[in-house]
C-alpha positions in Angstrom: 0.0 0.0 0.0 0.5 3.6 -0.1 2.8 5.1 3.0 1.7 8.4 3.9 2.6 11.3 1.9 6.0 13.0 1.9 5.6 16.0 4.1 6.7 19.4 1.9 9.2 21.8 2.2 8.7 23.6 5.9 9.0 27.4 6.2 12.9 28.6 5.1 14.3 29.7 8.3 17.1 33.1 7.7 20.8 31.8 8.9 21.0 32.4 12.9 21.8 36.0 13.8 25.5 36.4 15.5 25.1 37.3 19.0 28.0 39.2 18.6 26.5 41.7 15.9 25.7 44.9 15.7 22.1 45.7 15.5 22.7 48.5 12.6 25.7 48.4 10.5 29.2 50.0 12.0 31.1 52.7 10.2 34.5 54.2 11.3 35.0 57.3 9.4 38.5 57.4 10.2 41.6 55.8 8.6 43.6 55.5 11.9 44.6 52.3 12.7 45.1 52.7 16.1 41.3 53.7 16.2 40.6 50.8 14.0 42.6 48.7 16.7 40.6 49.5 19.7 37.1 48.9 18.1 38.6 45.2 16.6 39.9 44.3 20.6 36.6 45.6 22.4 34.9 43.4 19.8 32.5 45.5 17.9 32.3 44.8 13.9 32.6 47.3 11.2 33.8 48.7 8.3 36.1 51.8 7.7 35.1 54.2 5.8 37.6 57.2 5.2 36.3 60.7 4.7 38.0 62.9 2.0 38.6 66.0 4.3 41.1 68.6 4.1 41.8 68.5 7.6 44.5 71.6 8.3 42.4 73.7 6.1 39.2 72.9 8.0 41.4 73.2 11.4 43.0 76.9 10.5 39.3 77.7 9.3 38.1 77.0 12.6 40.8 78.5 14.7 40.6 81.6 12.4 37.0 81.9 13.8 38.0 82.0 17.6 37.1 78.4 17.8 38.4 76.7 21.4 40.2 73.4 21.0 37.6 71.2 22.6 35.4 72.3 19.8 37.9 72.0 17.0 37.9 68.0 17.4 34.4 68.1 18.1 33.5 69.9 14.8 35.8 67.9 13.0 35.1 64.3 13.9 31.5 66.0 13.3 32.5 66.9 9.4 34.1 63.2 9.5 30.7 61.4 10.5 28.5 63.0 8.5 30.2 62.6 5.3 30.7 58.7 5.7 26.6 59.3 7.0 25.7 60.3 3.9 27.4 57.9 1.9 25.9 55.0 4.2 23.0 56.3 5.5 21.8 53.3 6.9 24.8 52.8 8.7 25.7 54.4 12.2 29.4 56.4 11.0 31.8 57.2 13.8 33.7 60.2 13.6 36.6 60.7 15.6 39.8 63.3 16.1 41.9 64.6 18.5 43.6 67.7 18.8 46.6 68.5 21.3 47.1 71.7 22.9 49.9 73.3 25.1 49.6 76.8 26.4 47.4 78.0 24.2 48.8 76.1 21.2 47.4 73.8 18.7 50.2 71.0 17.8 49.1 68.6 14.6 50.7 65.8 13.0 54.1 65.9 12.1 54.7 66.5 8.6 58.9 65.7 9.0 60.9 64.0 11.1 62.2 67.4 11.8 59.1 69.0 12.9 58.2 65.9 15.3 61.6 66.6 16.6 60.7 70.2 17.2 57.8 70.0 19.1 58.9 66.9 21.4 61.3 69.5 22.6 58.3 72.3 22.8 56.4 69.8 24.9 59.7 68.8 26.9 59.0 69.9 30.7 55.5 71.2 30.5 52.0 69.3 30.4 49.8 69.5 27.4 46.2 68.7 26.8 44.7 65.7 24.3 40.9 66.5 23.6 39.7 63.4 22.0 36.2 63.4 20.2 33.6 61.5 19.2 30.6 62.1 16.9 28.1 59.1 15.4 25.8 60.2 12.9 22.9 58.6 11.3 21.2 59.1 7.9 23.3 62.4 7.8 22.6 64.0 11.1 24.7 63.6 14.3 23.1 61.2 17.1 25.0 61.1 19.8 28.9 63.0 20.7 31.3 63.5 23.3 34.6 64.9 23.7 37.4 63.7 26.7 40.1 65.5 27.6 43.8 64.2 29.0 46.5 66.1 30.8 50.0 64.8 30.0 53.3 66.1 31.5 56.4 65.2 29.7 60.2 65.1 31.8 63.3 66.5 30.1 65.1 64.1 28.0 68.8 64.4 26.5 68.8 65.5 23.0 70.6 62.8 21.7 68.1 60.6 23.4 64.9 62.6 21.5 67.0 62.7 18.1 67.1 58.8 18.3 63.8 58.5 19.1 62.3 59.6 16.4 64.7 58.0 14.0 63.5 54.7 15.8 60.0 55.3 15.8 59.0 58.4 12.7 57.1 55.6 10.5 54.9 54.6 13.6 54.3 58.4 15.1 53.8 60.0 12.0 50.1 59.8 12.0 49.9 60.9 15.9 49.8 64.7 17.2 52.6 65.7 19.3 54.8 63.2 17.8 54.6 60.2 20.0 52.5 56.6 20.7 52.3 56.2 24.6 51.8 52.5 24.1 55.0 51.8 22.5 58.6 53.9 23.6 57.0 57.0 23.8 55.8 56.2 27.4 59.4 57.4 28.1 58.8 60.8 27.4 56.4 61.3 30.1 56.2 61.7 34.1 52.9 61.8 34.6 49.5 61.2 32.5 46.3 61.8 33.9 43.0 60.5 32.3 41.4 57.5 30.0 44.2 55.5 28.4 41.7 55.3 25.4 41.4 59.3 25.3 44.9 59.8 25.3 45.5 57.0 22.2 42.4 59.0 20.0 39.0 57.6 20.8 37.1 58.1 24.1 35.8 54.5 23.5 34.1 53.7 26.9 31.8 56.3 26.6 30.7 55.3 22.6 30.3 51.4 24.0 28.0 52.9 26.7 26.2 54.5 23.9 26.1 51.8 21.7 24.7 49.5 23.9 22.3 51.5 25.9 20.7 52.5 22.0 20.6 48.7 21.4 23.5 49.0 18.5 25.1 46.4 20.0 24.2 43.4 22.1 24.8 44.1 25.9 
């Protein structure tokens, strides 16, 4: 006889969602890798997406208008976000920069060996301020931002000692302000640092993983 018929295809089930990902797609606007770093380590997926950004022009701009520091990396990991935002508006772009000022003084990335020479020895003795900012932006308008601030004092070293750091290390402090990487030799330099280790290395990530996971953008 007959057996009973062959039961049909059941309802197609979509592949099992990652614990692990993000609720919204992750963008970082930035092209640090030291930014890119911290994001990989804390676990959080997502693409990199770098802005095209005249950054000194868009820094004098903003200093020529009276602009504090704090607000300069603010409005500029701001310009950062928002154009990755509305390249990927469905995405949630971070924007991120940090600006370093002593006495008044904006420092930015050395172009030359040279010049990262010169201003290790401008910083030499005196403590400087990193303000590190944040800015995630959504379908083209900001979300959510914060900026942190650090206070770093840096000893006196010999000169021969500062001339051969920088010959040791210009390829890996090139892209940092101020001319040095606290995580690697550049610790040296310094006597005292006060604040978030993240703050000081670019990104004040603890209070963006608070955010992220208090909006549901990633599991918690």
């Amino acid at each position: 006889g007959w057996g009973p018929p062959c039961p049909g295809p059941g309802p197609r089930l979509s592949p099992a969602r990652s614990p692990d990902a993000p609720a919204e797609p992750l963008l970082l606007a930035s092209g640090s890798a030291t930014r890119a770093a911290m994001l990989r380590a804390a676990g959080l997926p997502f693409e990199v997406l770098v802005p095209r950004l005249d950054e000194a022009a868009l820094r004098d701009a903003l200093l020529a208008e009276g602009h504090r520091a704090r607000d300069v990396a603010d409005a500029l990991a701001e310009m950062k976000a928002l154009r990755a935002s509305q390249r990927r508006p469905e995405a949630l772009a971070i924007g991120a920069d940090q600006v370093l000022e002593c006495d008044g003084r904006l420092y930015a990335k050395p172009a030359t060996p040279e010049e990262a020479r010169a201003q290790l020895s401008a910083l030499a003795g005196r403590t400087h301020v990193l303000h590190s900012a944040a800015v995630l932006a959504k379908g083209g308008a900001p979300v959510w931002r914060h900026v942190a601030q650090a206070r770093l004092t840096m000893g006196r070293r010999s000169d021969a000692w500062l001339d051969g750091y920088v010959v040791r290390n210009w390829d890996r402090v090139r892209h940092s302000v101020g001319g040095y990487r606290i995580e690697e030799e550049g610790v040296r330099l310094f006597e005292r640092i006060e604040g978030d280790h993240f703050t000081v290395l670019g990104l004040p990530l603890l209070p963006l993983l608070s955010f992220l996971a208090a909006r549901g953008s990633i599991p918690s």
